[in-house]
Z-matrix of the N, CA and C atoms (Angstrom, degrees):
N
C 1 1.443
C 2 1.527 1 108.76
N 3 1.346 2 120.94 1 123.28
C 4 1.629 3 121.86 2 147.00
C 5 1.524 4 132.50 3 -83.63
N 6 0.893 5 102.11 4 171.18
C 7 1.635 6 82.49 5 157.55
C 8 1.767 7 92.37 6 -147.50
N 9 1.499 8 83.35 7 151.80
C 10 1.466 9 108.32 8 -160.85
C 11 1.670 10 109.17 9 -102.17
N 12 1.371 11 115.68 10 -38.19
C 13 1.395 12 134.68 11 162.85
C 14 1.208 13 128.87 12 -150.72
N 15 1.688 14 122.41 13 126.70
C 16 1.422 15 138.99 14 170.40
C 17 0.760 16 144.33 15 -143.06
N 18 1.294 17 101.47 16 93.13
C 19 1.665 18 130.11 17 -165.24
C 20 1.511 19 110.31 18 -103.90
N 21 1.174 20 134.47 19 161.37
C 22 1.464 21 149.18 20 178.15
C 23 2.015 22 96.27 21 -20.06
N 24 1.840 23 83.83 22 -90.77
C 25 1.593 24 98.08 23 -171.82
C 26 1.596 25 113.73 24 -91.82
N 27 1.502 26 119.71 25 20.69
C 28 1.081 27 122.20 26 171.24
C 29 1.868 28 121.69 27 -136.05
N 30 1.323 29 111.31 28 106.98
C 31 1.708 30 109.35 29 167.22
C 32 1.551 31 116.33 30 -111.33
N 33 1.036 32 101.92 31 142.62
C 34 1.756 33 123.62 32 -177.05
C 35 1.310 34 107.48 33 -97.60
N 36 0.985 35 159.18 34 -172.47
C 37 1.573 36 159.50 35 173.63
C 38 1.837 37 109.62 36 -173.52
N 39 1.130 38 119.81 37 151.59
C 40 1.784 39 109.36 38 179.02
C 41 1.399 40 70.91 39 -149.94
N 42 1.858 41 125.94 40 132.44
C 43 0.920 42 146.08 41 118.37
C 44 1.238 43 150.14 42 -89.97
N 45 1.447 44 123.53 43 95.91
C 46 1.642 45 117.78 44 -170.49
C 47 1.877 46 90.34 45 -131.14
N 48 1.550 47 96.91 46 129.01
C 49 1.258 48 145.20 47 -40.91
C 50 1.658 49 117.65 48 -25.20
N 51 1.258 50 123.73 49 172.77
C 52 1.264 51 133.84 50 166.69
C 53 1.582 52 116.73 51 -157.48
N 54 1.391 53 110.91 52 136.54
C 55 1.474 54 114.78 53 159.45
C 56 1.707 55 127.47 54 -92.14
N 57 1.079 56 109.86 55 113.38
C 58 1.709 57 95.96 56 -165.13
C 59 1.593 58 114.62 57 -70.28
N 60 1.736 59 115.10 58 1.16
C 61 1.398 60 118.14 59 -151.95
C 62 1.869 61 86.83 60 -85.66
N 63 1.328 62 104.33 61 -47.15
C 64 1.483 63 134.54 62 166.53
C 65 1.427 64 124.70 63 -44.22
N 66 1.135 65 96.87 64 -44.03
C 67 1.588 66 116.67 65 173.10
C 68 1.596 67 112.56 66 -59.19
N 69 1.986 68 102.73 67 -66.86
C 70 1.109 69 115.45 68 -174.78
C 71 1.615 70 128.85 69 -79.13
N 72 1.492 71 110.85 70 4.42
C 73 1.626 72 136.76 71 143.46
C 74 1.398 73 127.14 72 -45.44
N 75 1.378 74 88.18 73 -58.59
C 76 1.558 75 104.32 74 -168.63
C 77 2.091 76 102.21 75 -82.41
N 78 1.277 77 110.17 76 -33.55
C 79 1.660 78 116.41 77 176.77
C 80 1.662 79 99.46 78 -63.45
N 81 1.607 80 122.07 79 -50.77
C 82 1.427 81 115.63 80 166.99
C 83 1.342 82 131.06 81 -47.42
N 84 1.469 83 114.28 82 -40.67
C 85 1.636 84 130.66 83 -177.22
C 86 2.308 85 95.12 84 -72.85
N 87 0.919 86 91.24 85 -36.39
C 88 2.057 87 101.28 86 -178.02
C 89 1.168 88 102.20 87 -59.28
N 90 1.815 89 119.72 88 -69.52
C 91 1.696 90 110.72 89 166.19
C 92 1.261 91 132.58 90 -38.47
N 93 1.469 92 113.05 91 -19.64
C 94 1.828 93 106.85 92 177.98
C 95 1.319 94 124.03 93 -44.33
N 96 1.732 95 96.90 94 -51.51
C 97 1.448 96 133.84 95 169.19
C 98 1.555 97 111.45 96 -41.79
N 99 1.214 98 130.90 97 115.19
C 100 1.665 99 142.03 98 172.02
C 101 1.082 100 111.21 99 -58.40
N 102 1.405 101 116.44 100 -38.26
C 103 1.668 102 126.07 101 -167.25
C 104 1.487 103 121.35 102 -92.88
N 105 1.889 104 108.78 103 12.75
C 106 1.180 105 110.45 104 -171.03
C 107 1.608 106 92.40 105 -106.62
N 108 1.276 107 97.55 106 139.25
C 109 2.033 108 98.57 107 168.70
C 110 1.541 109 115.31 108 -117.48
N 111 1.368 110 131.59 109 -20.96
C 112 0.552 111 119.63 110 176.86
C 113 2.041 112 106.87 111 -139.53
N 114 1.618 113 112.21 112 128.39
C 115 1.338 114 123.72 113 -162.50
C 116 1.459 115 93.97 114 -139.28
N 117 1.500 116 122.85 115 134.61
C 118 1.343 117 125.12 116 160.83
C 119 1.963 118 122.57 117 169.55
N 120 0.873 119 130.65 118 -169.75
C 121 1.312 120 115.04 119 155.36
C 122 1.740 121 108.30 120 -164.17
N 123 0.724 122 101.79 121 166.96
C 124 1.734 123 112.15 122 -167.53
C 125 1.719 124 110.48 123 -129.77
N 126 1.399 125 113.78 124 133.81
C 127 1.343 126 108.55 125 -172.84
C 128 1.581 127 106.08 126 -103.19
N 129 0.894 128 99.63 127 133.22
C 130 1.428 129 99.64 128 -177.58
C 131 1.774 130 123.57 129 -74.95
N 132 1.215 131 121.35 130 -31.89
C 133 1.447 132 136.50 131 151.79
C 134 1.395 133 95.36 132 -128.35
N 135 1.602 134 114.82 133 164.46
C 136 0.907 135 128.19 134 -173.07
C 137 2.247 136 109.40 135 -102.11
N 138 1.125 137 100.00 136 -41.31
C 139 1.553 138 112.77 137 156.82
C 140 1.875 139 123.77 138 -79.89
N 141 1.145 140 120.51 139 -70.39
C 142 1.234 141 130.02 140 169.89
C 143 1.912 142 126.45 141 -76.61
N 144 1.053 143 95.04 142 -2.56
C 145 1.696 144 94.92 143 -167.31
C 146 1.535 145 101.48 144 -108.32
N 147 1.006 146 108.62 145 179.50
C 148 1.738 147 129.02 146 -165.85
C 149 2.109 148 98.09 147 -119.92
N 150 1.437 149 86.09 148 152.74
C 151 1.403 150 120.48 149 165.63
C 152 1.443 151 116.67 150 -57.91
N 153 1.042 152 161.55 151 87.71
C 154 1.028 153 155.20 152 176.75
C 155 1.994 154 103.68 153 -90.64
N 156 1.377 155 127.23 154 127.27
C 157 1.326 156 131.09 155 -178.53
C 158 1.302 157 113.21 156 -145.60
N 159 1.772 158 101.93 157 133.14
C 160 1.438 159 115.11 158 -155.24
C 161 1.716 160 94.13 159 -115.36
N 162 1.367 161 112.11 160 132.59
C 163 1.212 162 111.67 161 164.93
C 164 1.568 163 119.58 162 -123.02
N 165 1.367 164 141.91 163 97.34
C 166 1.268 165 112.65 164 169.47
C 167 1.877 166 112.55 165 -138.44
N 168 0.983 167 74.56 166 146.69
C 169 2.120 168 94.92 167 -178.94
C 170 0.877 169 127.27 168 -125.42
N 171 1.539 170 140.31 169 124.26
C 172 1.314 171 171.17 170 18.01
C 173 2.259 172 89.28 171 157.29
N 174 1.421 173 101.88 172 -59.93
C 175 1.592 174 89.62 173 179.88
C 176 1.300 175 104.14 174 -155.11
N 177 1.372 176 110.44 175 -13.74
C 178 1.979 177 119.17 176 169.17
C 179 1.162 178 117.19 177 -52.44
N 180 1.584 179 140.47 178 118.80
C 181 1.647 180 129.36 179 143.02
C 182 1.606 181 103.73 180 -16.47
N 183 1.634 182 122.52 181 108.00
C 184 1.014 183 137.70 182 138.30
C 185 1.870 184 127.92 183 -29.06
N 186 1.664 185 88.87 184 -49.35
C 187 1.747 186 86.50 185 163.07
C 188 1.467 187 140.32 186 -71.42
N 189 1.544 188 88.75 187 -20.87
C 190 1.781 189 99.52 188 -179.83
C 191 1.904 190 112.05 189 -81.18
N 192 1.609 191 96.87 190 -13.24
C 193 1.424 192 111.27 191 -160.28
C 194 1.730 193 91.07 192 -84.06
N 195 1.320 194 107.61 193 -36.79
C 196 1.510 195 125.39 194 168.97
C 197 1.187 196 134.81 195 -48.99
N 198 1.361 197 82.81 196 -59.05
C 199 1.609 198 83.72 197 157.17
C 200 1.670 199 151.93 198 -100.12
N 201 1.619 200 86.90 199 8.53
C 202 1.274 201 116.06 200 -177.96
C 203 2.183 202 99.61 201 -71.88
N 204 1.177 203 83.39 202 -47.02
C 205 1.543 204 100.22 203 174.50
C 206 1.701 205 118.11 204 -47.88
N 207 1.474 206 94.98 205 -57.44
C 208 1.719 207 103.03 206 168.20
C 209 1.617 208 130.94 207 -41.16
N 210 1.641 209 81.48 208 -43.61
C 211 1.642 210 102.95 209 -170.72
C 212 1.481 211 99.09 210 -62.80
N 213 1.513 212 126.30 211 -57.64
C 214 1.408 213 158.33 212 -126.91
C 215 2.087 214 82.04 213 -86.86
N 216 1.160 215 93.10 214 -50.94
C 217 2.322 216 103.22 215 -169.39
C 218 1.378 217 85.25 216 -75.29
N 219 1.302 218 131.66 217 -45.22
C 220 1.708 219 119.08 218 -179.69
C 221 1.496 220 120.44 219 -47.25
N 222 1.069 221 114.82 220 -32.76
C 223 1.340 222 113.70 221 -156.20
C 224 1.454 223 102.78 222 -115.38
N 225 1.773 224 114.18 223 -2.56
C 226 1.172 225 112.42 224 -172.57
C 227 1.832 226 92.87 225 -110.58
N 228 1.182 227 132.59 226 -9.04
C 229 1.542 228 144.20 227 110.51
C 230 1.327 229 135.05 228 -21.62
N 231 1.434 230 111.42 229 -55.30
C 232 1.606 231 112.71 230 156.27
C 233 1.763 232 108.79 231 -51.19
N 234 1.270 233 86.26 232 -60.77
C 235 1.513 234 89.45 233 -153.73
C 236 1.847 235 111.68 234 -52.40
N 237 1.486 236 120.61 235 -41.88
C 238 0.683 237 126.20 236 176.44
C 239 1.758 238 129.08 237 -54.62
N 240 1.582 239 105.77 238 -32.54
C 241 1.249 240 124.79 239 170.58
C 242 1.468 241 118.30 240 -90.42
N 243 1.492 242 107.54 241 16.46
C 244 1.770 243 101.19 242 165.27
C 245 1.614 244 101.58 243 -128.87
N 246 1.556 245 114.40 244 14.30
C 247 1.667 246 136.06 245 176.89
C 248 1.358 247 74.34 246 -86.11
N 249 1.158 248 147.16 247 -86.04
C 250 1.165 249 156.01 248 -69.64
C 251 1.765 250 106.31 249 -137.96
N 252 1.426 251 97.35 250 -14.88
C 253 2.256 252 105.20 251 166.65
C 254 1.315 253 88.54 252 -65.98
């Protein structure tokens, strides 16, 4: 992962490698958030190219919103893998 821009209400992300299943988890867990307007990412090739992912919101730290998301798929990961003994 890079990051390309990080600003207050704006993060950029460049992933090469990338999983889009992973990707598009974490863009679902971002919409929860009211204060996000803009969530998504764009591949730049579909074989050779990278993830590029845009996050930005209205007046929230973008990074906390980020990682609020991570936290949120972690535990919805736990949970799923103690369904699943």
């Amino acid at each position: 992962m890079e990051v390309i821009k990080k600003q207050k209400t704006n993060l950029q992300l460049s992933f090469k490698p990338f999983d889009q299943g992973l990707l598009n988890a974490i863009n679902e867990k971002n919409w929860t958030d009211n204060d996000v307007e803009i969530s998504g990412f764009q591949i730049t090739h579909p074989e050779v190219g990278k993830a590029i992912f845009t996050l930005k919101t209205k007046k929230k730290d973008a990074k906390a919103i980020w990682n609020a998301s991570l936290a949120s798929l972690k535990k919805d990961f736990a949970e799923l893998k103690k369904q699943n003994k």
